[in-house]
C-alpha positions as protocol buffer text, in pm:
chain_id: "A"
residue {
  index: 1
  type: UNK
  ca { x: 512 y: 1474 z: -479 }
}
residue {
  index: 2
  type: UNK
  ca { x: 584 y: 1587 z: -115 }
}
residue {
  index: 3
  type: UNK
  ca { x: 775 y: 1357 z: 98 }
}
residue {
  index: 4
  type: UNK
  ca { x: 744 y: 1371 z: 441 }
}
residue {
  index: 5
  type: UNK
  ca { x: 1026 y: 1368 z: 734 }
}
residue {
  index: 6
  type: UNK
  ca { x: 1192 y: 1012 z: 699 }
}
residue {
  index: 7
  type: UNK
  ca { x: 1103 y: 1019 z: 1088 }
}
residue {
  index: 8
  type: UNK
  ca { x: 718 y: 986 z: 996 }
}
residue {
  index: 9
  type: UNK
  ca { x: 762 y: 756 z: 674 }
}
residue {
  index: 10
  type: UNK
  ca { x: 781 y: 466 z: 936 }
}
residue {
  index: 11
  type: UNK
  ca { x: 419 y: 278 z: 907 }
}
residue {
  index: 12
  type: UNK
  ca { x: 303 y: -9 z: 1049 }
}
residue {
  index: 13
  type: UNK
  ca { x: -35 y: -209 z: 892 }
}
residue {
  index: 14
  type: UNK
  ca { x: -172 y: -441 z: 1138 }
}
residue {
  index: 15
  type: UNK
  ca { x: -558 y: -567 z: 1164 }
}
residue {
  index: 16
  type: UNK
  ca { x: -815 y: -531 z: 906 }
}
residue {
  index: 17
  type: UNK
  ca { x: -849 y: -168 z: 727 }
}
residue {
  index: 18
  type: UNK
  ca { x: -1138 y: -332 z: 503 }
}
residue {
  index: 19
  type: UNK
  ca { x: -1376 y: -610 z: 445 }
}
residue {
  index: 20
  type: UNK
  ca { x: -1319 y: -750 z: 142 }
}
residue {
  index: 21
  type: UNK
  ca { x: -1473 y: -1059 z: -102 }
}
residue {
  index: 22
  type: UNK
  ca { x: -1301 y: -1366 z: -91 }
}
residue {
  index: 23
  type: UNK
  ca { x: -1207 y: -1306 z: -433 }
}
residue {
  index: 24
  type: UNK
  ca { x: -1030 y: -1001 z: -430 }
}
residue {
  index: 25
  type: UNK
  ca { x: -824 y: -1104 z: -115 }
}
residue {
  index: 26
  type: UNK
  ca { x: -722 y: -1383 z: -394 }
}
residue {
  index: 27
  type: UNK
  ca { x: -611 y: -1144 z: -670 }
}
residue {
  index: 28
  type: UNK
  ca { x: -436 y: -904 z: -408 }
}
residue {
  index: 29
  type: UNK
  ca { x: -215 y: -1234 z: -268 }
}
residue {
  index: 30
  type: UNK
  ca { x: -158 y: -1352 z: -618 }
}
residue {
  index: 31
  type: UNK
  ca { x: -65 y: -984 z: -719 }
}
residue {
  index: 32
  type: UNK
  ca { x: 140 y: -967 z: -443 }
}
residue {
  index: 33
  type: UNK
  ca { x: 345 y: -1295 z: -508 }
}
residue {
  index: 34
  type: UNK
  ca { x: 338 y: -1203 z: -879 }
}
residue {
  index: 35
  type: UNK
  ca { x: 487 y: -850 z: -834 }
}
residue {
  index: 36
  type: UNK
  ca { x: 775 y: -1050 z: -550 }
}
residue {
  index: 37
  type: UNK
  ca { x: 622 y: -727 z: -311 }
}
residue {
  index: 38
  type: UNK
  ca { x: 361 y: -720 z: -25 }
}
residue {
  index: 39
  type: UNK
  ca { x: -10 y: -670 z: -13 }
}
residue {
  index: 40
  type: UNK
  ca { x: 71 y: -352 z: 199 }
}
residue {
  index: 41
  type: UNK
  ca { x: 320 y: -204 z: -16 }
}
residue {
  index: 42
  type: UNK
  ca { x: 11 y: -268 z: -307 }
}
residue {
  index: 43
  type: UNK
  ca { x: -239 y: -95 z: -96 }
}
residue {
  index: 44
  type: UNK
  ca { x: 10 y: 184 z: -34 }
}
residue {
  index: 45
  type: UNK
  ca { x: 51 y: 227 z: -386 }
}
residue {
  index: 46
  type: UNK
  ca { x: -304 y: 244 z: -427 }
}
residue {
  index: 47
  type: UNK
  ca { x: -334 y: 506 z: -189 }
}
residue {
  index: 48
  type: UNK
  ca { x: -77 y: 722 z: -335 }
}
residue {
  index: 49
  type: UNK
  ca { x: -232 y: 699 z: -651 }
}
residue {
  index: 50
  type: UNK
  ca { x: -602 y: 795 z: -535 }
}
residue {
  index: 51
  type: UNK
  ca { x: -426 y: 1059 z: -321 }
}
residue {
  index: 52
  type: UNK
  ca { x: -196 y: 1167 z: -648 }
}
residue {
  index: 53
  type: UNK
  ca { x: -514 y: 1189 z: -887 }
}
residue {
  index: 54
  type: UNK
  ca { x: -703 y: 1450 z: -614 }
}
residue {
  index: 55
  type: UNK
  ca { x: -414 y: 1634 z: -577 }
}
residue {
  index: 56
  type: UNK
  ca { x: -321 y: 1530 z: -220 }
}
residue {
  index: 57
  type: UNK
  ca { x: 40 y: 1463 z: -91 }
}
residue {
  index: 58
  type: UNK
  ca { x: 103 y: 1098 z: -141 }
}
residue {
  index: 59
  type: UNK
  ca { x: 167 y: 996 z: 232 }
}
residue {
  index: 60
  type: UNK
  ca { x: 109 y: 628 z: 217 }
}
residue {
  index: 61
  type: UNK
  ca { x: 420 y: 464 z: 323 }
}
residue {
  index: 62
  type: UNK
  ca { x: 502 y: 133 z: 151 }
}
residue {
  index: 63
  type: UNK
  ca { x: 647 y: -184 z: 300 }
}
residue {
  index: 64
  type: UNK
  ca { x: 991 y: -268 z: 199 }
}
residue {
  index: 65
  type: UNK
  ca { x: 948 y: -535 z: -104 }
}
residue {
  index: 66
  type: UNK
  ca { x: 1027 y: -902 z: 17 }
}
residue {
  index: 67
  type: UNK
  ca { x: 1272 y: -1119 z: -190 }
}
């Protein structure tokens, strides 16, 4: 996996990067409260993993997980 300078790990998610049913906003918030983590450190994961299985550098930073 290549990491990036810590200086550019810093992300920010604001506003809406996708229209999504009703329902799957649902499973993503109960995900989120299931896993004790956020919906943006889930998406980041998601990321990483669609970048990791096309052989891209996994550059999606994650949100710290809330306790």
């Amino acid at each position: 996996m290549h990491q990036l300078p810590v200086v550019f790990q810093i992300c920010t998610f604001t506003g809406k990067y996708a229209n999504l049913p009703p329902a799957v906003k649902k499973q993503l918030r109960m995900l989120a409260v299931e896993r004790e983590t956020t919906i943006q450190a889930l998406l980041a994961e998601a990321l990483n993993d669609l970048f990791a299985k096309y052989g891209k550098p996994e550059i999606a930073c994650a949100s710290r997980k809330s306790k």
